[in-house]
N, CA and C atoms as a LAMMPS dump frame, in Angstrom:
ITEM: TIMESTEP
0
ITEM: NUMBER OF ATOMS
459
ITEM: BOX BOUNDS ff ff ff
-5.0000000000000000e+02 5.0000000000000000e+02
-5.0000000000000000e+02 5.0000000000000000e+02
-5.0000000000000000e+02 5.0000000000000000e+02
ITEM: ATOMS id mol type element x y z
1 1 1 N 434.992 117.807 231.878
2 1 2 C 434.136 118.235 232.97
3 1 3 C 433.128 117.122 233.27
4 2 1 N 433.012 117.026 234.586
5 2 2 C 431.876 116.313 235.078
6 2 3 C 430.42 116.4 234.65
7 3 1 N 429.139 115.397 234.479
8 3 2 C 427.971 115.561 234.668
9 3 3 C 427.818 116.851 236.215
10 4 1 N 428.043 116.512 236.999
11 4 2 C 427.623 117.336 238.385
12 4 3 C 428.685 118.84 237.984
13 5 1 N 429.662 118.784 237.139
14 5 2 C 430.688 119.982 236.912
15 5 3 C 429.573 120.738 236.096
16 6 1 N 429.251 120.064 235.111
17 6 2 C 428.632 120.612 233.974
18 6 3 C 426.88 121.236 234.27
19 7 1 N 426.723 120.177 235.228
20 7 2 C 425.19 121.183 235.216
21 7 3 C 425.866 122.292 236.964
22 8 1 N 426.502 122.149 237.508
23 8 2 C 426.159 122.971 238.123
24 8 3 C 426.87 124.718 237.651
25 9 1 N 428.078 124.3 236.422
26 9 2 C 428.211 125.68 235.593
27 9 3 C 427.049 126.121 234.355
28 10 1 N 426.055 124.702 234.47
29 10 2 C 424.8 125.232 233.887
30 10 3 C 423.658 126.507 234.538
31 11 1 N 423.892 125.899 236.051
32 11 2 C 422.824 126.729 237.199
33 11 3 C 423.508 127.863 237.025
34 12 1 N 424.619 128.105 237.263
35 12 2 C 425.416 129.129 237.625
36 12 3 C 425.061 130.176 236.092
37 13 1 N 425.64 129.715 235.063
38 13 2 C 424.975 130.534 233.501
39 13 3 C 423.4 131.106 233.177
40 14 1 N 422.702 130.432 233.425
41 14 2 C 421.364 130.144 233.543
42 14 3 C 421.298 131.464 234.47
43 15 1 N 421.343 131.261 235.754
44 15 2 C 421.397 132.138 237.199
45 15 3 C 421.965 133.294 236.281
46 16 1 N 422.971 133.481 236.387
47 16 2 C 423.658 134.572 235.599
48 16 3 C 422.547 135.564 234.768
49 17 1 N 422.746 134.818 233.683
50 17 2 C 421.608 135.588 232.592
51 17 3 C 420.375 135.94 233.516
52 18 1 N 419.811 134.944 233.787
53 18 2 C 418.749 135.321 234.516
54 18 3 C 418.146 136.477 235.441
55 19 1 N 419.236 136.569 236.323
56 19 2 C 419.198 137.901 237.184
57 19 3 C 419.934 138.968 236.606
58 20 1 N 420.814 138.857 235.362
59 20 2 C 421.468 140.049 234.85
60 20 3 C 420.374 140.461 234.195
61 21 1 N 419.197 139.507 233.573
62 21 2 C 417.628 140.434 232.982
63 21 3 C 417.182 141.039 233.567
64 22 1 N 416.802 140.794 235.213
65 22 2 C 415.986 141.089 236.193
66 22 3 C 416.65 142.244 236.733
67 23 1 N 418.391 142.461 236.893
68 23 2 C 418.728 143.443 236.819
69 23 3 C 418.392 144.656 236.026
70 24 1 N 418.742 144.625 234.589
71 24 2 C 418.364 145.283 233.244
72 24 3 C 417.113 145.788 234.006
73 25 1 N 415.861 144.761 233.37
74 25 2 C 414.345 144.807 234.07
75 25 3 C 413.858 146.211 235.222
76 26 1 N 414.245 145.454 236.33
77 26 2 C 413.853 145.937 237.113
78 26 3 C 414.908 147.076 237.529
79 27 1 N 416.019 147.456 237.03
80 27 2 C 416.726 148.479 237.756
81 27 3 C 416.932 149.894 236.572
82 28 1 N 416.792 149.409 235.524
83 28 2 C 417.142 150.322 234.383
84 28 3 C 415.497 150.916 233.542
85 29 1 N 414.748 149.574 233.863
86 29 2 C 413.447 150.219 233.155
87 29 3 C 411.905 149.755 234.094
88 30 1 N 412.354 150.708 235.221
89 30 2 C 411.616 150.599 236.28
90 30 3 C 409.868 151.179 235.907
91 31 1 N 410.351 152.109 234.948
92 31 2 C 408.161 152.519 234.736
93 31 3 C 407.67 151.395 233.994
94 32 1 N 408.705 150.455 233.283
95 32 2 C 408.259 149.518 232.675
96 32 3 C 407.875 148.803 233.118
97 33 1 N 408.341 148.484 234.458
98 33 2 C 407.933 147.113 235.38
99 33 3 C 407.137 147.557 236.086
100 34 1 N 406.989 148.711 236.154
101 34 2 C 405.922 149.322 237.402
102 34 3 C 404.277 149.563 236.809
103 35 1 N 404.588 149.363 235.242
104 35 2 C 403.374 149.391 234.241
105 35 3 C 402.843 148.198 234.538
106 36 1 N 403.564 146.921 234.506
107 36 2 C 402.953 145.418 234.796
108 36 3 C 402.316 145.697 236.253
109 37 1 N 402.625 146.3 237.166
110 37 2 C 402.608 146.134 238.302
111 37 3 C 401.508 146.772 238.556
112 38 1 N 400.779 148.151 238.399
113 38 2 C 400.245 149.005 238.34
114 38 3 C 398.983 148.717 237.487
115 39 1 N 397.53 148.944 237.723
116 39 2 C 396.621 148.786 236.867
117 39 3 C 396.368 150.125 236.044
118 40 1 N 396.542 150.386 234.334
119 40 2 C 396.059 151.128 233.736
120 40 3 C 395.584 152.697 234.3
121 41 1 N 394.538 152.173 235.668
122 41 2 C 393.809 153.314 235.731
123 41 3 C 393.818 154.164 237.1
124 42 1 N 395.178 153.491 237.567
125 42 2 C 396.033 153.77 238.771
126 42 3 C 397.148 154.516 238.075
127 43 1 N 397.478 154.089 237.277
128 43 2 C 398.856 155.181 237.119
129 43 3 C 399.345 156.369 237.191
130 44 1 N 397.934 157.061 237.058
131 44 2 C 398.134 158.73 237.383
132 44 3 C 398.198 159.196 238.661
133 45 1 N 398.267 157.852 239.766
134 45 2 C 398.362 157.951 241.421
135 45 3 C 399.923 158.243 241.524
136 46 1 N 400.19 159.119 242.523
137 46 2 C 401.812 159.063 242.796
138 46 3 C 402.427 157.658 242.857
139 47 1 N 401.77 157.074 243.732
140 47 2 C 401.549 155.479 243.912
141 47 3 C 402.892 154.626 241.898
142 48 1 N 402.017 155.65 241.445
143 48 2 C 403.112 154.656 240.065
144 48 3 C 404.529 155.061 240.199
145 49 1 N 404.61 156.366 240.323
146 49 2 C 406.155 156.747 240.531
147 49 3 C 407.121 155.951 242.271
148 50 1 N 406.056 155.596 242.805
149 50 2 C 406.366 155.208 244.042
150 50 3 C 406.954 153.476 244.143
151 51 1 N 406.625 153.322 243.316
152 51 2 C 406.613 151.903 242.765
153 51 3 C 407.411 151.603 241.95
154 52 1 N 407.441 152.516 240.73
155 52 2 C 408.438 152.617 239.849
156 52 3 C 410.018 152.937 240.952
157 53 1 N 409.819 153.625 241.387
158 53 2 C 411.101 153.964 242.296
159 53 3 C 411.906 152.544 243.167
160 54 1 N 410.539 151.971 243.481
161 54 2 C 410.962 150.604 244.497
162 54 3 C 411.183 149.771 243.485
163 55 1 N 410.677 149.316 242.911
164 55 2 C 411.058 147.91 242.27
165 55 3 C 412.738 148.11 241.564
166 56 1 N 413.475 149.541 241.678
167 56 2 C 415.016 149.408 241.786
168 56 3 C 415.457 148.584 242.298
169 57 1 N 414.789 148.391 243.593
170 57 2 C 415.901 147.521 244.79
171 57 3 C 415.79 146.242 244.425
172 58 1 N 414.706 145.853 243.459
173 58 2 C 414.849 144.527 242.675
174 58 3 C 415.829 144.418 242.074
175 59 1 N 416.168 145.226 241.018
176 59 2 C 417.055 145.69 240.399
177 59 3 C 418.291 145.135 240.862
178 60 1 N 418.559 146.006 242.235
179 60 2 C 419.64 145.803 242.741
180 60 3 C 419.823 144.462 243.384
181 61 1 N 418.885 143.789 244.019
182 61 2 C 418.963 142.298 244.319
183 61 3 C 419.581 141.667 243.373
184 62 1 N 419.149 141.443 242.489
185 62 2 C 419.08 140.865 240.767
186 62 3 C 420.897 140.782 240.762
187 63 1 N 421.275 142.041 240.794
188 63 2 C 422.756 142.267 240.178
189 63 3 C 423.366 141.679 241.145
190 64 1 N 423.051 141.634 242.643
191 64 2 C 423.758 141.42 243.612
192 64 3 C 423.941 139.53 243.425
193 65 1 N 422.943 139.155 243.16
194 65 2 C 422.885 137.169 242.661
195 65 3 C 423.686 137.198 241.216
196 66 1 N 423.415 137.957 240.375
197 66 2 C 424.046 138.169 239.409
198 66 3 C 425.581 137.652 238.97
199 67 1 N 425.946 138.842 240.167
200 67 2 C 427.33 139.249 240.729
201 67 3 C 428.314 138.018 241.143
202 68 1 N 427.129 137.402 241.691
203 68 2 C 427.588 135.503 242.718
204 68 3 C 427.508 134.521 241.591
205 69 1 N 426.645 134.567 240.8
206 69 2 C 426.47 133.506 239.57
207 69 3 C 427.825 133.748 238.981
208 70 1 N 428.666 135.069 238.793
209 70 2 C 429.348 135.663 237.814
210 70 3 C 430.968 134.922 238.151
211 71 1 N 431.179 135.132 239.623
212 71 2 C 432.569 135.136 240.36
213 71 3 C 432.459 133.686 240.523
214 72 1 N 431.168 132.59 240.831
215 72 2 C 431.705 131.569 241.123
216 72 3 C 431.679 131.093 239.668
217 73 1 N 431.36 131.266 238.663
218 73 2 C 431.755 130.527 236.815
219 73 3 C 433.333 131.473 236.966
220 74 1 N 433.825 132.06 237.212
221 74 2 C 435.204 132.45 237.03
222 74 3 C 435.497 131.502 238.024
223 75 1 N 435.6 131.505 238.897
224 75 2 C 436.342 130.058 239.785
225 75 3 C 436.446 128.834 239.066
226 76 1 N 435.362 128.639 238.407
227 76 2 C 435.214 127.117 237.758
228 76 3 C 435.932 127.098 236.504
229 77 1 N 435.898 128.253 235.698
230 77 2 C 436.783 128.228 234.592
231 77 3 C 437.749 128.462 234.597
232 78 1 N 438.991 129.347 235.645
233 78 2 C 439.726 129.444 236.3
234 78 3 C 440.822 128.142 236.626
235 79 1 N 439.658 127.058 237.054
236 79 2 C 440.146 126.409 238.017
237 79 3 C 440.505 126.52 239.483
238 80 1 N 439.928 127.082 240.181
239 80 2 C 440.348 127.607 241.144
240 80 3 C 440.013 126.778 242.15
241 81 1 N 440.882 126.502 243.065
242 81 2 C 440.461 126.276 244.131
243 81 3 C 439.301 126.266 245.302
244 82 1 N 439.026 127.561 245.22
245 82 2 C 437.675 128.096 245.944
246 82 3 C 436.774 127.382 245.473
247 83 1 N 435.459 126.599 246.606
248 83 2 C 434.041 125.996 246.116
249 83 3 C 433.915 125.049 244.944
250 84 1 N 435.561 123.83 245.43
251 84 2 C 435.245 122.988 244.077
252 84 3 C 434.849 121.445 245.042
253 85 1 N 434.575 121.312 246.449
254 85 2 C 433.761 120.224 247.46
255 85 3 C 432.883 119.982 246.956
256 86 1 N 432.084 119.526 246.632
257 86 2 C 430.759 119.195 245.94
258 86 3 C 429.718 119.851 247.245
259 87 1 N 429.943 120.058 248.815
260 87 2 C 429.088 120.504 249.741
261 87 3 C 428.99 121.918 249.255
262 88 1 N 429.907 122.165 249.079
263 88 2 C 430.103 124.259 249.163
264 88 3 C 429.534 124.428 247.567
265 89 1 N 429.746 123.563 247.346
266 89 2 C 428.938 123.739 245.553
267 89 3 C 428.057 124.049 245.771
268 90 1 N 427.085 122.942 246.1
269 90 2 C 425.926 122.521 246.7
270 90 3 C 424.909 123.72 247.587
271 91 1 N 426.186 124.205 248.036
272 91 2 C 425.139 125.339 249.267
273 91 3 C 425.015 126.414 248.416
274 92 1 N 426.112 127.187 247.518
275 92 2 C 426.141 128.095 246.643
276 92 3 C 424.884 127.475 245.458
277 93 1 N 424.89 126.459 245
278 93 2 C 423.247 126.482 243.912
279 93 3 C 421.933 126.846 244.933
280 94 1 N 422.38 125.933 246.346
281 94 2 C 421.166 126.071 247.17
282 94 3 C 420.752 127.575 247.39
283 95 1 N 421.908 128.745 247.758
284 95 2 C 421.565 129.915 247.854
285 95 3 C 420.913 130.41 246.581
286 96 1 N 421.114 129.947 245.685
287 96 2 C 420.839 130.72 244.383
288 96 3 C 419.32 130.343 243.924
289 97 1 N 418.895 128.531 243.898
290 97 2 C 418.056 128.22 243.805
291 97 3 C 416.763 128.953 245.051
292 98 1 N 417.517 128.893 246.049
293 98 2 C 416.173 129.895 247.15
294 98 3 C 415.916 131.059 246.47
295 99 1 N 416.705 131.671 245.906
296 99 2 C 416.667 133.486 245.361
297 99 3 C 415.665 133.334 244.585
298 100 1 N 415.57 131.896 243.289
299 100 2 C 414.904 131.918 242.298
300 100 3 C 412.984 131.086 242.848
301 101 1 N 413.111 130.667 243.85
302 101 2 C 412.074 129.771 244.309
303 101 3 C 411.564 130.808 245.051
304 102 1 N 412.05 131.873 245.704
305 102 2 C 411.355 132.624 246.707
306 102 3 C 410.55 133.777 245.797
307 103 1 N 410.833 133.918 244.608
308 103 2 C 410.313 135.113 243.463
309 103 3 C 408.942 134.149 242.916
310 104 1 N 408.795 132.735 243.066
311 104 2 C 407.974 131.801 242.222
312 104 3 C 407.039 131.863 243.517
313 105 1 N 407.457 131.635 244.685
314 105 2 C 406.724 131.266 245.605
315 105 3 C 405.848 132.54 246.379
316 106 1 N 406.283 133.892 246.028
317 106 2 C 405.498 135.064 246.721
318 106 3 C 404.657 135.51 245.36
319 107 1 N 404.878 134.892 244.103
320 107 2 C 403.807 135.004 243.316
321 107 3 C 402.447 134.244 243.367
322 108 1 N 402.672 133.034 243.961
323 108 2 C 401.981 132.156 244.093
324 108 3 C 400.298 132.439 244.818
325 109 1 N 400.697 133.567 245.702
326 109 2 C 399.389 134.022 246.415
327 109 3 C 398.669 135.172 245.986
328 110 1 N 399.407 135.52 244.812
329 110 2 C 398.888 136.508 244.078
330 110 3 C 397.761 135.582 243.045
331 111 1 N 398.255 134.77 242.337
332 111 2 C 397.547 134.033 241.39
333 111 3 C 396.385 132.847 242.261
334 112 1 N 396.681 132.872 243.367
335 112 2 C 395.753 132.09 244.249
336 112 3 C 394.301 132.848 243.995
337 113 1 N 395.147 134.363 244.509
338 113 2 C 393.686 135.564 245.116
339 113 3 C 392.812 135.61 244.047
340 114 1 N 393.501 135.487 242.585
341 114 2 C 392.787 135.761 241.301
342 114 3 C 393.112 136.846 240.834
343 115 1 N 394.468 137.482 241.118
344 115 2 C 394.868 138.417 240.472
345 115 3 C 394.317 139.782 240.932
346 116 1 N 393.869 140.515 239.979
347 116 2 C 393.447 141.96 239.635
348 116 3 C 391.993 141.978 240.731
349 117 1 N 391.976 141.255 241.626
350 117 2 C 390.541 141.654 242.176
351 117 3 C 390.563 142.681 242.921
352 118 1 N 391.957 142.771 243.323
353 118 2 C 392.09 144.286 244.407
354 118 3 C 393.101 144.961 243.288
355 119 1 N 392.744 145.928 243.35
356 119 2 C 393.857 147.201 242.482
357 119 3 C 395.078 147.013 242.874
358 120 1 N 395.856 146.475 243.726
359 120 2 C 397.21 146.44 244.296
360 120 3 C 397.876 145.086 243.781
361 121 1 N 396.631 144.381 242.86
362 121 2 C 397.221 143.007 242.179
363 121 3 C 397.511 143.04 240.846
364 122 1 N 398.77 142.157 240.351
365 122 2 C 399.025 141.816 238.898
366 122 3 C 398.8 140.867 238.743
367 123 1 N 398.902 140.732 237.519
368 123 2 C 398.139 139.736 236.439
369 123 3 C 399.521 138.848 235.994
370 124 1 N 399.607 137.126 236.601
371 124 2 C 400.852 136.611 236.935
372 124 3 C 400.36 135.76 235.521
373 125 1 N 399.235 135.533 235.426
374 125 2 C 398.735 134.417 234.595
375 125 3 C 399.074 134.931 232.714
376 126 1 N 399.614 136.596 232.473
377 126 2 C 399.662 136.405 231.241
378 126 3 C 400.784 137.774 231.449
379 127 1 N 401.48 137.842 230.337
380 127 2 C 402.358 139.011 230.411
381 127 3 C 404.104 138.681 230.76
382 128 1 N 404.306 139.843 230.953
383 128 2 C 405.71 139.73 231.659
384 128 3 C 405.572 138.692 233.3
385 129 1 N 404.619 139.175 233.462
386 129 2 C 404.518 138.352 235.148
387 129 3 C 404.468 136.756 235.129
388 130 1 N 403.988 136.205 234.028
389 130 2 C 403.774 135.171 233.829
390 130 3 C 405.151 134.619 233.364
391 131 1 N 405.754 135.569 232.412
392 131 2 C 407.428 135.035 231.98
393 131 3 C 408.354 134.672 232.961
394 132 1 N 408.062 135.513 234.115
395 132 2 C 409.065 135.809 235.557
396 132 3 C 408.925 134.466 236.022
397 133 1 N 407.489 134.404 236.044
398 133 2 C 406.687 133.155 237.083
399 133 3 C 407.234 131.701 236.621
400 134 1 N 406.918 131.516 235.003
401 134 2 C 407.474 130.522 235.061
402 134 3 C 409.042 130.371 235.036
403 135 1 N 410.145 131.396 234.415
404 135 2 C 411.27 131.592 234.489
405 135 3 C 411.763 130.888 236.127
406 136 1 N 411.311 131.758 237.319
407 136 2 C 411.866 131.285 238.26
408 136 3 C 412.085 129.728 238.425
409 137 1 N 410.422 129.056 238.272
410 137 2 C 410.179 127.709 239.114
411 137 3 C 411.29 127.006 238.192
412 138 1 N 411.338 127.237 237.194
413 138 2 C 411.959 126.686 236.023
414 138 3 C 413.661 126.457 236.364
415 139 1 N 414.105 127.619 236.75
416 139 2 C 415.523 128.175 237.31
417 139 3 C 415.701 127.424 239.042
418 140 1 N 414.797 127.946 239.425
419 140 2 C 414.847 126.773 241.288
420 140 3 C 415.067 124.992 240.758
421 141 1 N 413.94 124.569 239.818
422 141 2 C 414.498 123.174 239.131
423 141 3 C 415.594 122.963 238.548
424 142 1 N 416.346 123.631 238.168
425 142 2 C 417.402 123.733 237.58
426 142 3 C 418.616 123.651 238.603
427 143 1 N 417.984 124.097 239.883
428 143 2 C 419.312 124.126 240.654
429 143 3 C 418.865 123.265 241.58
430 144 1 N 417.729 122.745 241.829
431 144 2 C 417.402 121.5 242.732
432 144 3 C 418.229 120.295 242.032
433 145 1 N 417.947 120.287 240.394
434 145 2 C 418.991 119.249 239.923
435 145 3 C 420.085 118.899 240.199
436 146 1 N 420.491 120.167 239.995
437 146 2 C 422.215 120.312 240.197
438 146 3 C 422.716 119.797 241.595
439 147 1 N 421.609 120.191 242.407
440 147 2 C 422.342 119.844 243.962
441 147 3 C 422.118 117.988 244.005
442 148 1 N 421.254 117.505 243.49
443 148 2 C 421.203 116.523 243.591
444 148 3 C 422.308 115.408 242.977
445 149 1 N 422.132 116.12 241.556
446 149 2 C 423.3 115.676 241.168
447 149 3 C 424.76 116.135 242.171
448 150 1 N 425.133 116.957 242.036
449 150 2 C 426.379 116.823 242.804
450 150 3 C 426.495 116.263 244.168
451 151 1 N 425.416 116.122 245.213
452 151 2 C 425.589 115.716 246
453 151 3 C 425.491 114.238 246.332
454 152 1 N 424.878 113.465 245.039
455 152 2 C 425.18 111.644 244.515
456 152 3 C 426.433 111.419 243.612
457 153 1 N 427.174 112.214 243.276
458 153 2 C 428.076 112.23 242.439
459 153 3 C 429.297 111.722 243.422
């Protein structure tokens, strides 16, 4: 396997795990995530169950990238034909890397505001939120690599 073969079935593994957590996470143990989300002394607001309910569709995002990380590493181990151009590679990390940069980047104005100053804010700077936070930027670099690499390769 190639340097550009090898990291971009790196993005793709990486991606994988990654959103199969965020799946788990956010779709299976939703009061859990809705506890990070939620301040202590809000929770007895319907507002927690309301929340807890939504952050499913994270859930379901999650599995749905998941799902794409999953089918294109069977192509590659496969051998398959399908998405072996280095462009269509390329656009498939690019889709994946946006999924993971756009979760880093709508946190970003949360930790700007200072967090917890309004009750409707979490706390990105320590906790699970902070794991996510750096997880993503971490995962978007990971696939900015990859495109680079494959697309000088």
């Amino acid at each position: 396997m190639t340097i550009s073969g090898a990291l971009y079935a790196l993005a793709l593994i990486a991606g994988m795990l990654w959103f199969g957590m965020g799946f788990r996470y956010f779709g299976f143990q939703q009061h859990t995530a809705a506890r990070v989300l939620i301040p202590k002394e809000a929770r007895n607001s319907p507002l927690f169950e309301t929340t807890a309910a939504g952050v499913r569709f994270l859930g379901g995002f999650n599995a749905a990238f998941m799902l794409l990380c999953l089918i294109l590493l069977v192509l590659v181990f496969t051998n398959s034909v399908l998405f072996t151009a280095p462009m269509e590679r390329a656009l498939m990390v690019f889709v994946i890397g946006a999924a993971h940069f756009s979760q880093f980047a709508f946190n970003l104005p949360v930790l700007k505001a200072g967090e917890r100053k309004n009750i409707a804010l979490w706390s990105v700077r320590s906790g699970p939120m902070f794991f996510i936070f750096v997880m993503d930027i971490a995962q978007a670099a990971l696939c900015a690599l990859a495109i680079a690499v494959i697309l000088l390769s």
